[in-house]
C-alpha positions as CSV (number, residue, x, y, z in Angstrom):
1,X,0.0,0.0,0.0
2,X,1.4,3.5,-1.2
3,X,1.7,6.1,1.9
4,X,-0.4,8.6,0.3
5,X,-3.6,5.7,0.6
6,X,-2.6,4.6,3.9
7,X,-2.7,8.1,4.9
8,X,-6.0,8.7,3.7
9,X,-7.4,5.2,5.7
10,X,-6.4,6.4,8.9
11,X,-7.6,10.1,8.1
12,X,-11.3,9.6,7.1
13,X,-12.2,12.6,5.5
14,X,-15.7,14.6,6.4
15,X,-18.3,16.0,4.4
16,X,-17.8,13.0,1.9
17,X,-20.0,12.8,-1.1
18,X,-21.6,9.3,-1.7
19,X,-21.7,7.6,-4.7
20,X,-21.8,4.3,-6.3
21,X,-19.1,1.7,-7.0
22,X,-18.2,-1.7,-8.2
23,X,-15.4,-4.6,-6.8
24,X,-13.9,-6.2,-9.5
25,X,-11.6,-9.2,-8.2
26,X,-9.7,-11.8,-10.0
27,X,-7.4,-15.0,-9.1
28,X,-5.5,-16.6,-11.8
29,X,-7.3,-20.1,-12.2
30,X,-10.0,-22.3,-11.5
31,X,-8.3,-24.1,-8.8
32,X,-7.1,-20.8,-6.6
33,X,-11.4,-20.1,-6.6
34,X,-12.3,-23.4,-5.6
35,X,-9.0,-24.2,-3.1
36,X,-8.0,-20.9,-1.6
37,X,-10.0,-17.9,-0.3
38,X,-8.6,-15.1,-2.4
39,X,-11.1,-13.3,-3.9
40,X,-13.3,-13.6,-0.3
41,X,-10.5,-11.5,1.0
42,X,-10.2,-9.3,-2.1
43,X,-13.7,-8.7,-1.9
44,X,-13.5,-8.1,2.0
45,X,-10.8,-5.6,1.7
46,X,-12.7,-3.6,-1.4
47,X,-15.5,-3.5,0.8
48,X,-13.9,-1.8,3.8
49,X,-12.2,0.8,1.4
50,X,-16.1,1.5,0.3
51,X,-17.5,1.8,3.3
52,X,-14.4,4.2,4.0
53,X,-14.8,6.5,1.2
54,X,-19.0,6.2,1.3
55,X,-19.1,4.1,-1.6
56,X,-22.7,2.2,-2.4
57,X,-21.6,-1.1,-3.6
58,X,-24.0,-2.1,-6.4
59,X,-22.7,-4.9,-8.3
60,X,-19.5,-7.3,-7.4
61,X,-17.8,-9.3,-10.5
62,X,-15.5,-12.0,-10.2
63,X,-13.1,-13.5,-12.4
64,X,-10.6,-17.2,-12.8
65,X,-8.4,-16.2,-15.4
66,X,-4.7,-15.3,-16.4
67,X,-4.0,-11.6,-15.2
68,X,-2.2,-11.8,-19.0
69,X,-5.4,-11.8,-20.4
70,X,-7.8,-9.2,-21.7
71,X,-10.6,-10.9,-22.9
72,X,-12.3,-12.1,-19.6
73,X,-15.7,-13.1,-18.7
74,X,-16.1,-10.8,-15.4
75,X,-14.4,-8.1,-16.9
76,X,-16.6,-7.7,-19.9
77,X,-20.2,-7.6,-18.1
78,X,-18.5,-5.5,-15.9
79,X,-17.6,-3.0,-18.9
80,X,-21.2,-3.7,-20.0
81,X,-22.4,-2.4,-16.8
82,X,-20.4,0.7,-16.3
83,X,-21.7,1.4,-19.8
84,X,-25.7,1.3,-19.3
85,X,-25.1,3.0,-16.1
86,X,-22.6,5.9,-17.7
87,X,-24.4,8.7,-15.7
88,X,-23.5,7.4,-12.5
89,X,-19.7,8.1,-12.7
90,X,-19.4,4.2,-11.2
91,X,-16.2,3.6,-9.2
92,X,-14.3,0.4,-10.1
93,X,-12.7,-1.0,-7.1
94,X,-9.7,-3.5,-7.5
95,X,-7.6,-4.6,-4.0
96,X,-4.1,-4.6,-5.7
97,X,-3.1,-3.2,-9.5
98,X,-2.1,-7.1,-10.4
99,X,-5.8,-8.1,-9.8
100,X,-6.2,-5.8,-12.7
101,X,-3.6,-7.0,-15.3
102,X,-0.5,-8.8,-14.7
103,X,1.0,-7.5,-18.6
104,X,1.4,-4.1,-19.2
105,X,-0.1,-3.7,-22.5
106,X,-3.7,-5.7,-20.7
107,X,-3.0,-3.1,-18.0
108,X,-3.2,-0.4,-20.3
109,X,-5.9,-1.6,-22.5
110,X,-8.5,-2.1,-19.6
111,X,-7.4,0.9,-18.2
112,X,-8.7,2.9,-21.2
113,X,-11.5,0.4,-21.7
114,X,-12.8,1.0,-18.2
115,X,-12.3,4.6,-18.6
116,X,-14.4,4.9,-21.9
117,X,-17.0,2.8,-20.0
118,X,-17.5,6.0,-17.3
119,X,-16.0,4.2,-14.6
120,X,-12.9,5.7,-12.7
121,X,-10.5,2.8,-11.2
122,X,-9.7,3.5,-7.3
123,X,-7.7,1.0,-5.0
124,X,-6.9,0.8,-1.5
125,X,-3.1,-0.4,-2.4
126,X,-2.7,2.6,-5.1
127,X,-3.8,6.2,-6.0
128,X,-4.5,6.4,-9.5
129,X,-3.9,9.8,-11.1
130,X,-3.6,11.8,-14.6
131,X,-0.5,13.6,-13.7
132,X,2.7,12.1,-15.0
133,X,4.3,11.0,-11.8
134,X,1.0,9.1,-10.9
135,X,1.2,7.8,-14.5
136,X,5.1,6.5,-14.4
137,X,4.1,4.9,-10.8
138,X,1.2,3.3,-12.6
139,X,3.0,1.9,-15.5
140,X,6.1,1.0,-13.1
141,X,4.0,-1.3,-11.4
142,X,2.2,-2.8,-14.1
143,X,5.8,-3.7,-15.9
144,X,6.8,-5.3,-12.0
145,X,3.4,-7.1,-12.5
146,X,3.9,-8.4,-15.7
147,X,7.6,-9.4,-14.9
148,X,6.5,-11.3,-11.7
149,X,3.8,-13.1,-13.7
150,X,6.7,-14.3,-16.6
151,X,8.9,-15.3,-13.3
152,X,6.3,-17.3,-12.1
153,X,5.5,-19.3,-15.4
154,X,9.6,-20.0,-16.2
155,X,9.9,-21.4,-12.5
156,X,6.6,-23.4,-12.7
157,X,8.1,-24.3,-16.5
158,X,10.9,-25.6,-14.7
159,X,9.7,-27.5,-11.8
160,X,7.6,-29.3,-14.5
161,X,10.4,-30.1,-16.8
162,X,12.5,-31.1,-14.4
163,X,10.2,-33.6,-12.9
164,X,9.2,-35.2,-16.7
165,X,13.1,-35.4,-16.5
166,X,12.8,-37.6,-13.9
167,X,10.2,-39.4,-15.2
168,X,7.1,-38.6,-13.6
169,X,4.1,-36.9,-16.1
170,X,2.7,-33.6,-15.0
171,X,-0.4,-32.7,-17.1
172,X,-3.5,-34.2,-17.5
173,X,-3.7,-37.9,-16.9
174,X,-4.2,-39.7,-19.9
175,X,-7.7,-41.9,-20.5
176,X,-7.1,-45.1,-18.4
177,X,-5.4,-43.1,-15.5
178,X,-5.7,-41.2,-12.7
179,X,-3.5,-39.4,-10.5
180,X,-3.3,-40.6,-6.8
181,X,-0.7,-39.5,-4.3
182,X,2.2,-42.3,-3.4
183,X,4.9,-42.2,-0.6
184,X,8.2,-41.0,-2.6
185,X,6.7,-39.9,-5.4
186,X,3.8,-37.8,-5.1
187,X,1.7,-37.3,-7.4
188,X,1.5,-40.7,-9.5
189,X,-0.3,-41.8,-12.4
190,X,-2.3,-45.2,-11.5
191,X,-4.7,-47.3,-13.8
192,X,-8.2,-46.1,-13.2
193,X,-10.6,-49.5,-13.8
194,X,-12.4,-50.6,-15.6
195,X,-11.1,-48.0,-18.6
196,X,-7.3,-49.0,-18.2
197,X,-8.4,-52.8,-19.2
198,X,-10.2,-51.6,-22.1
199,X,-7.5,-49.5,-23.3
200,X,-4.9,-52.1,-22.9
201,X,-7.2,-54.5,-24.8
202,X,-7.6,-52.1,-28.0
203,X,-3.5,-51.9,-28.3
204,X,-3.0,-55.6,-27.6
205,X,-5.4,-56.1,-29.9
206,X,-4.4,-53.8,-32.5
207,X,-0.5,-54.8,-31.9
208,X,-1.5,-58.8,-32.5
209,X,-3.3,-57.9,-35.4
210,X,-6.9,-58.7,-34.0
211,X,-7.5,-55.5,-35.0
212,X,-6.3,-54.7,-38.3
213,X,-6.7,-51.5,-38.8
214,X,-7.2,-48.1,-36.9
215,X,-11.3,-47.9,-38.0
216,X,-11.7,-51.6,-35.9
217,X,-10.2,-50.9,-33.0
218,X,-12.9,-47.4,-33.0
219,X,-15.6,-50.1,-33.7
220,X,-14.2,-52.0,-30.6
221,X,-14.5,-48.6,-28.6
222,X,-17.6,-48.1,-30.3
223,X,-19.6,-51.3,-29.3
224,X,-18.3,-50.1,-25.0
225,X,-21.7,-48.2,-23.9
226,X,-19.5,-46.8,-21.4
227,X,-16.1,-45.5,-23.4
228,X,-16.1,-41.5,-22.7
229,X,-17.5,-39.5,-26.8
230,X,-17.0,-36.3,-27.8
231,X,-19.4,-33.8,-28.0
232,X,-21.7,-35.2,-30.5
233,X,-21.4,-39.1,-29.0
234,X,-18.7,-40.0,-31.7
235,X,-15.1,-42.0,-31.1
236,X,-13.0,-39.8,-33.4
237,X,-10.4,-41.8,-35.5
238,X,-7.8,-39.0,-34.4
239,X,-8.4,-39.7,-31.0
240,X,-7.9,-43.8,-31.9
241,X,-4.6,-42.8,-33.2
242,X,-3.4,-40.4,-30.4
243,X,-3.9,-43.3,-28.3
244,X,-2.2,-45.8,-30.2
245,X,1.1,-43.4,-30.5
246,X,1.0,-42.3,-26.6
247,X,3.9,-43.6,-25.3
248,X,2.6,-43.2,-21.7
249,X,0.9,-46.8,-22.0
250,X,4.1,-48.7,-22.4
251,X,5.4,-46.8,-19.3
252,X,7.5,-43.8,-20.9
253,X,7.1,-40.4,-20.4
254,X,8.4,-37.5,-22.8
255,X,8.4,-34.1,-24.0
256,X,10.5,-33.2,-26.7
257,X,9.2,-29.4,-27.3
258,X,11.2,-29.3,-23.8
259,X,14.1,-31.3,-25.0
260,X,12.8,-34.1,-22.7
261,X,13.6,-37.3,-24.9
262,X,11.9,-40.6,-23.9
263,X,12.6,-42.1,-20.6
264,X,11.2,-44.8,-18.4
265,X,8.3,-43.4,-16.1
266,X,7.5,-44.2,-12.9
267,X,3.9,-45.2,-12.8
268,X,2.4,-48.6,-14.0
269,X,2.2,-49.6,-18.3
270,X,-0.4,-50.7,-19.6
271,X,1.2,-52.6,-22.2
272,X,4.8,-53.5,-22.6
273,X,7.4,-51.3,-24.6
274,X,7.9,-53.9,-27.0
275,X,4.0,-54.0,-28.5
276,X,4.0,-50.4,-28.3
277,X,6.8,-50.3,-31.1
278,X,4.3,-52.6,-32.6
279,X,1.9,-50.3,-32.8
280,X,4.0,-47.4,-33.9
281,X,5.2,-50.0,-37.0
282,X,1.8,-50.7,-38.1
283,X,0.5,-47.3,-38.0
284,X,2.9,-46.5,-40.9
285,X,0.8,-46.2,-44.2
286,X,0.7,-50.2,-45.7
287,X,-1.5,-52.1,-48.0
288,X,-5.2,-52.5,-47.2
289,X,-6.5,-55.1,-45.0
290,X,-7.6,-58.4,-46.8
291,X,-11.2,-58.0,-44.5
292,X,-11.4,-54.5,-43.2
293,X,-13.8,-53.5,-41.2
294,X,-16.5,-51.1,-42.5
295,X,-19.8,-49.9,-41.2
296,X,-21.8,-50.7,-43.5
297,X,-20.8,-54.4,-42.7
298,X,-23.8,-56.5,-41.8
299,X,-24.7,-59.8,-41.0
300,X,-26.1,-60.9,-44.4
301,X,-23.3,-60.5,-46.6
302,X,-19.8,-61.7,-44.3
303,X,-17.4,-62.0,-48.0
304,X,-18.7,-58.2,-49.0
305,X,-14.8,-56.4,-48.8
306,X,-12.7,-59.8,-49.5
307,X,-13.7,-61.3,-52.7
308,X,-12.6,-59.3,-55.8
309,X,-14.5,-59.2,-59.5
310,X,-12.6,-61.6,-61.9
311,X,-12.7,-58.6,-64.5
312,X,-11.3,-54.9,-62.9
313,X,-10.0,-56.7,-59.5
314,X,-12.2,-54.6,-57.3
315,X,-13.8,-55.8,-54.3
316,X,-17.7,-56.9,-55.3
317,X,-20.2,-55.3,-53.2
318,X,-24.0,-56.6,-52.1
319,X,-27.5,-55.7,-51.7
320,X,-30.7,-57.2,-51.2
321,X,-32.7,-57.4,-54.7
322,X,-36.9,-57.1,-54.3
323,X,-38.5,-59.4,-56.3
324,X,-42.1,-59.7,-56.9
325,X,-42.9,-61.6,-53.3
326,X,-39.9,-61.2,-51.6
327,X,-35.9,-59.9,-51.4
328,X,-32.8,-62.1,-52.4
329,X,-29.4,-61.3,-51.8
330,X,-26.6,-60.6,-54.3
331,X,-22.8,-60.2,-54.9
332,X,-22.6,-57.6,-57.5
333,X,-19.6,-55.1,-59.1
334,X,-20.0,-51.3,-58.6
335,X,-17.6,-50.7,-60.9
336,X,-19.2,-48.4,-63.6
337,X,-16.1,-49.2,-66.1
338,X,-16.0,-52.9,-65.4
339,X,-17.8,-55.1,-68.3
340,X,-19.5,-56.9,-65.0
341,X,-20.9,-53.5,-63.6
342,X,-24.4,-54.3,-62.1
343,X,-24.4,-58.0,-63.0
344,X,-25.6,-60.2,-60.1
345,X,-24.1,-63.2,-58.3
346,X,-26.2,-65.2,-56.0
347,X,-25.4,-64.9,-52.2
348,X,-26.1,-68.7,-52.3
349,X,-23.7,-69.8,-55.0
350,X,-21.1,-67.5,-54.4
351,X,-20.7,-68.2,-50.4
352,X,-21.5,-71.7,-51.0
353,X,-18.5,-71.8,-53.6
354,X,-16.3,-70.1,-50.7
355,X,-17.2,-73.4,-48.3
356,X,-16.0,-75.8,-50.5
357,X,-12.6,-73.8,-50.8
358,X,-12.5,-73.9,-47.0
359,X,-13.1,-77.6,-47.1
360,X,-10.0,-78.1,-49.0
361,X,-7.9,-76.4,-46.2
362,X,-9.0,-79.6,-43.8
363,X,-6.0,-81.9,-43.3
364,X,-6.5,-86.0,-43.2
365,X,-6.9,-88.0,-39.9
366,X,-3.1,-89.0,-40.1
367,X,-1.9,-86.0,-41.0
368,X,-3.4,-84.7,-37.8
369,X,-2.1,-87.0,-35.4
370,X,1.1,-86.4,-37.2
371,X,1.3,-82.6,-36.9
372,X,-0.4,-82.7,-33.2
373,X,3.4,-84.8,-32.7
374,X,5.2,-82.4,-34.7
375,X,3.9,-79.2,-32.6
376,X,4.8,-80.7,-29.8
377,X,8.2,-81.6,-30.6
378,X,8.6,-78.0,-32.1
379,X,7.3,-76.4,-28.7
380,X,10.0,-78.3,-26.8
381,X,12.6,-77.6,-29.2
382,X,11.6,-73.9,-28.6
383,X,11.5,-73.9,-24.8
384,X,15.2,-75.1,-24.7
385,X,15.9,-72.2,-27.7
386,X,14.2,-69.4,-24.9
387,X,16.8,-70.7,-22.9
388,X,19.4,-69.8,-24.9
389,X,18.1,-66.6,-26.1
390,X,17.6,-65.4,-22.8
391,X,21.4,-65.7,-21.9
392,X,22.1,-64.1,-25.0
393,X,19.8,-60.8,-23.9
394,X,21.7,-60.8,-20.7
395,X,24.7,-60.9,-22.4
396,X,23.6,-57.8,-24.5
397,X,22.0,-55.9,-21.7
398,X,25.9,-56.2,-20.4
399,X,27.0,-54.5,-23.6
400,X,24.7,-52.1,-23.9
401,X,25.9,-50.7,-20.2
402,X,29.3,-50.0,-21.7
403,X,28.5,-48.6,-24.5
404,X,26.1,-45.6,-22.7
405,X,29.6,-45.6,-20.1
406,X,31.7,-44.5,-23.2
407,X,29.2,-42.7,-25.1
408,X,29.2,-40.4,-21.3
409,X,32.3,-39.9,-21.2
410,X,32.6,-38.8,-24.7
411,X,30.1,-36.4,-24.0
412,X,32.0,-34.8,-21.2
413,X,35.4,-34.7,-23.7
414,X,33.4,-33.0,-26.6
415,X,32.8,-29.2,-27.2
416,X,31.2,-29.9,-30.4
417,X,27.4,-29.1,-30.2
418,X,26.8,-31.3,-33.1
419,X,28.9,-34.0,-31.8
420,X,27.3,-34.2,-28.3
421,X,24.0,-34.1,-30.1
422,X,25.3,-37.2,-32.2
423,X,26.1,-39.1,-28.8
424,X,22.8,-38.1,-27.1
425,X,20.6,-39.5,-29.9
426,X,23.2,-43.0,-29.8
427,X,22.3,-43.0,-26.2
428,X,18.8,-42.7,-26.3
429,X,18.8,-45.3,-29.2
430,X,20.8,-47.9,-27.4
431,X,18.4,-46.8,-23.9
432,X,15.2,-47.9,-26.0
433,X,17.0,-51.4,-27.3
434,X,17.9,-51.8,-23.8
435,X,14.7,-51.4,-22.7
436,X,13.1,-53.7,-25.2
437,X,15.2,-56.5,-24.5
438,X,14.6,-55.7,-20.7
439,X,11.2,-56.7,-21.3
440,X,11.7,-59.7,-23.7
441,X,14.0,-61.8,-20.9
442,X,11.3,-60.3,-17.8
443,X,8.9,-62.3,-20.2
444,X,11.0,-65.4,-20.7
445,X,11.4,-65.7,-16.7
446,X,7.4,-66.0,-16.4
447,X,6.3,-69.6,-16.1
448,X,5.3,-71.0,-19.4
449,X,2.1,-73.4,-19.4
450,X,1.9,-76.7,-20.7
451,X,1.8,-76.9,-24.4
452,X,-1.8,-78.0,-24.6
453,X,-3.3,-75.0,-22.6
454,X,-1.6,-72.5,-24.9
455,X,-1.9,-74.2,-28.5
456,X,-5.4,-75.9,-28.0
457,X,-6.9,-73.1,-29.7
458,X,-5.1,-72.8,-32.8
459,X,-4.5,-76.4,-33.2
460,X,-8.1,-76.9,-33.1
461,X,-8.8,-73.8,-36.1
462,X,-5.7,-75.3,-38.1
463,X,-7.7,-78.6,-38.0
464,X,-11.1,-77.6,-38.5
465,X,-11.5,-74.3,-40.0
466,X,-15.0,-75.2,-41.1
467,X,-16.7,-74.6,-37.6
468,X,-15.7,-71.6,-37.7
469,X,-17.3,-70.8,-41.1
470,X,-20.7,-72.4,-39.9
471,X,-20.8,-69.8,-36.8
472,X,-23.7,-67.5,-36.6
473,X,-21.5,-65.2,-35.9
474,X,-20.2,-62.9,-38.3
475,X,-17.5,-61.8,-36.6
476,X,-16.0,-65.0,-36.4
477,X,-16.4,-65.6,-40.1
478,X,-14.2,-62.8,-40.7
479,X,-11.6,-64.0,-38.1
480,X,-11.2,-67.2,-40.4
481,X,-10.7,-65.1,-44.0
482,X,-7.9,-63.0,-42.3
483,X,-6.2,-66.5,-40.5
484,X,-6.7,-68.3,-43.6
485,X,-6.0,-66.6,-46.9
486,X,-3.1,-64.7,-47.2
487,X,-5.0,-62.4,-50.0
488,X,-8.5,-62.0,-50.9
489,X,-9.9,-64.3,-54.1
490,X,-11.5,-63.6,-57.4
491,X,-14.0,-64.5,-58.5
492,X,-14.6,-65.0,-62.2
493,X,-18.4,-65.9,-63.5
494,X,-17.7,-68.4,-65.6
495,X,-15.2,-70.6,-63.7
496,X,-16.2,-69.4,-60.0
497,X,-13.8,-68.5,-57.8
498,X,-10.2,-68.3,-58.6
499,X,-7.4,-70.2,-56.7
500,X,-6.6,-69.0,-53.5
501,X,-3.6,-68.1,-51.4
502,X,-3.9,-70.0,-48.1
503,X,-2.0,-68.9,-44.8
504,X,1.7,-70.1,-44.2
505,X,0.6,-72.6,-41.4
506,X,-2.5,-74.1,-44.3
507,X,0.5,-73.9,-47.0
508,X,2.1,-76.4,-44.5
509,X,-0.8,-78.6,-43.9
510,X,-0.9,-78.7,-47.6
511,X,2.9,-79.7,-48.2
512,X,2.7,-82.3,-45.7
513,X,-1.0,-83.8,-47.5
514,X,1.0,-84.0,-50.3
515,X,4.0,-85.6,-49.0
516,X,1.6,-88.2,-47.5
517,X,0.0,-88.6,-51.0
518,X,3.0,-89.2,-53.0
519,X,2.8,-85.9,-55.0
520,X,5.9,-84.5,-53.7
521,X,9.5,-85.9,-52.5
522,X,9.8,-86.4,-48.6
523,X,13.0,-83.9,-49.6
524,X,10.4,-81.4,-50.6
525,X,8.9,-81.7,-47.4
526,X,11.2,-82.1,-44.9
527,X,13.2,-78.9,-43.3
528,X,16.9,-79.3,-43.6
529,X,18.1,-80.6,-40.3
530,X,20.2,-77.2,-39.8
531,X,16.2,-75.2,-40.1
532,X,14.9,-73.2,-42.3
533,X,17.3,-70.1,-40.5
534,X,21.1,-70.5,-41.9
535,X,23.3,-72.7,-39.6
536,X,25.1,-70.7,-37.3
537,X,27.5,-71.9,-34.4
């Protein structure tokens, strides 16, 4: 408070005229109004400089917004006011000069704002006057204002960065968490249930190739009553593939706008770093899927998107055809340029057709006892070769030590800005491999279940892929044509449907049916003893 107004408190002065007055008060956020009591005692201390100076309060206005700011909610009804109610020379009462602006050109502005309004700005802290002394004081403040504000958001700036540097994430918690205070760390990002399951689920799934592309994991989402929309109750793809890139959910945190590269973070991942480079991989721009998912998809027509016309080699379409009593279903070609645009193709032949290629994908009786024999051996063979591999990581995770060691102390030797860029990025590089294979030999030390438990699944698809073409369900329907076919089929309309590209594990079955029938050599058949992988020591 300036002496001149502290003078003037304890001095009240007599024969004061009366007249009316406004309190405008302001804290920075949302959070200082709800948590703290500052505009209370803002308010409170306008009020007694009022009721000093024989003000009539008439209207109080109250703003949670950045002092940098002119554009505020408060401050324009506020101008609003003093402007229907010009003849009343309305007093604008602020408790401090930062309550007004904390930016010297917001100070100024309002200033002249609230002045063209009719309203003359008074404060218990300050004396505002037209003379130039009174003026420089003014605009002295203000700067001291605007230069405590900028203080404040570099140190804030720099608390924040620092902790990211030590990897802990400081803004809003992503969709799955929540933040929850822990001894030693503070403020910690947990998983918030059920949505940290669902989440993990979608970039599994999308990672494993369940879901094949970006619009299927949104129709996952979509299908989750409970999975938070936007404004107009849609899953936007964007958002799909913000969460698919956010490295948070393999347990990293951040920031390079604040030179912050990635790190590992404290809190809990919901998938491992591993499937997250997964993710990253198969977001990169790559040939369409053999069955996408589309929304127009329904349960009448389940080959509509993966068999192609015979002629142009687009993807045939379907509709329901009204006859004279009642629809039937076709397989037709939209393509206007196509020699087989519009021409039908029964629903009924054509799907019947596909069932008989299926068919052909069943092996024999002994070949299934031999390969349930084989997959065994294999999956013993393959528990002894984790073994092996799993020195091997430990072994690199060694290596990769030494190398960060030298690449340090490179860093210390250099002047070279370039050069110690160079090094940083080999770092961070080699950090990320060491991460990975972290997390592959964690994984290898994990009990492994018997073989029938983890393979019964799949054997029992590679045997009888059938049952899964005579579910009701659709969506099973299409989980066998992208297990099955390693392309979609043709279809021509005077030989039916073309030959088509089965799986690796059905081009197997098939190599082996043949070995059995004589059609091949067993040397055709039979891996090399050394694998298919060159021998190595």
């Amino acid at each position: 408070m300036s002496l001149q107004a502290s003078q003037n408190l304890e001095a009240k002065p007599k024969n004061a005229l009366k007249g009316k007055a406004v309190i405008y008060a302001r804290v920075s956020s949302v959070k200082q109004k709800v948590v703290g009591d500052g505009l209370n005692s803002q308010i409170t201390r306008c009020e007694e400089y009022a009721k000093y100076k024989n003000y009539e309060i008439v209207e109080v206005f109250k703003d949670d917004i950045s002092g940098g700011l002119i554009e505020r909610p408060a401050m324009q009804s506020m101008l609003s006011f003093l402007s229907k109610h010009r003849k009343d020379n309305t007093v604008v009462i602020i408790d401090d000069i930062s309550r007004l602006a904390r930016g010297i050109e917001a100070h100024l502005h309002l200033r002249s704002a609230i002045a063209s309004a009719g309203g003359t700005l008074e404060s218990p802290s300050i004396e505002f006057g037209e003379d130039s002394d009174s003026q420089l004081v003014e605009n002295l403040l203000a700067v001291v204002s605007q230069h405590q504000r900028q203080k404040n958001g570099e140190q804030t700036k720099n608390r924040m960065r620092g902790r990211v540097m030590n990897g802990y994430w400081v803004f809003a918690a992503p969709l799955g968490y929540r933040y929850e205070r822990v001894a030693g760390h503070g403020k910690l990002l947990v998983r918030h249930e059920p949505m940290a399951s669902i989440i993990q689920e979608a970039l599994e799934g999308f990672a494993s190739g369940r879901f094949q592309t970006q619009s299927e994991v949104m129709h996952y989402l979509e299908t989750l009553p409970h999975f938070p929309r936007d404004g107009r109750g849609l899953i936007r793809t964007q958002r799909v593939k913000n969460m698919l890139k956010n490295p948070i959910y393999a347990g990293m945190i951040e920031r390079p706008n604040w030179d912050v590269p990635s790190r590992k973070g404290h809190h809990e991942p919901l998938i491992n770093y591993s499937t997250h480079l997964k993710n990253l991989e198969r977001l990169k721009p790559k040939a369409v899927a053999i069955a996408p998912h589309r929304k127009n998809f329904d349960d009448d027509f389940v080959l509509r998107g993966f068999i192609t016309c015979g002629e142009c080699g687009l993807s045939l379409t379907a509709c329901w055809s009204k006859g004279r009593y009642k629809k039937y279903p076709y397989y037709l070609c939209h393509n206007k340029a196509c020699s087989c645009f519009g021409k039908s193709i029964p629903r009924a032949k054509l799907e019947g057709e596909f069932e008989q290629v299926v068919r052909t994908l069943m092996p024999s009786e002994i070949l299934i006892k031999a390969g349930f024999a084989m997959f065994k051996e294999h999956w013993a063979h393959r528990l002894d070769g984790l073994k092996r591999q799993f020195t091997s990581m430990q072994i690199q995770l060694k290596q990769s030590d030494k190398e960060i060691e030298a690449l340090l102390d490179r860093i210390v030797e250099a002047e070279s800005p370039t050069v110690i860029k160079a090094y940083e990025k080999k770092i961070s590089k080699l950090e990320t491999n060491k991460l990975v294979l972290a997390e592959k030999a964690k994984e290898m030390t994990k009990p492994v279940s018997s073989f029938e438990s983890n393979l019964r699944t799949a054997i029992e698809f590679l045997l009888n892929p059938l049952k899964l073409w005579g579910s009701d369900n659709i969506k099973e329907k299409r989980i066998l044509l992208k297990l099955a076919f390693l392309g979609k089929i043709a279809y021509d309309r005077e030989t039916g449907l073309r030959t088509a590209v089965p799986s690796l594990p059905f081009q197997v079955i098939q190599m082996l049916s043949d070995g059995l029938k004589g059609n091949v050599t067993p040397e055709e058949v039979m891996v090399r003893p050394a694998g298919l992988e060159p021998a190595t020591r």
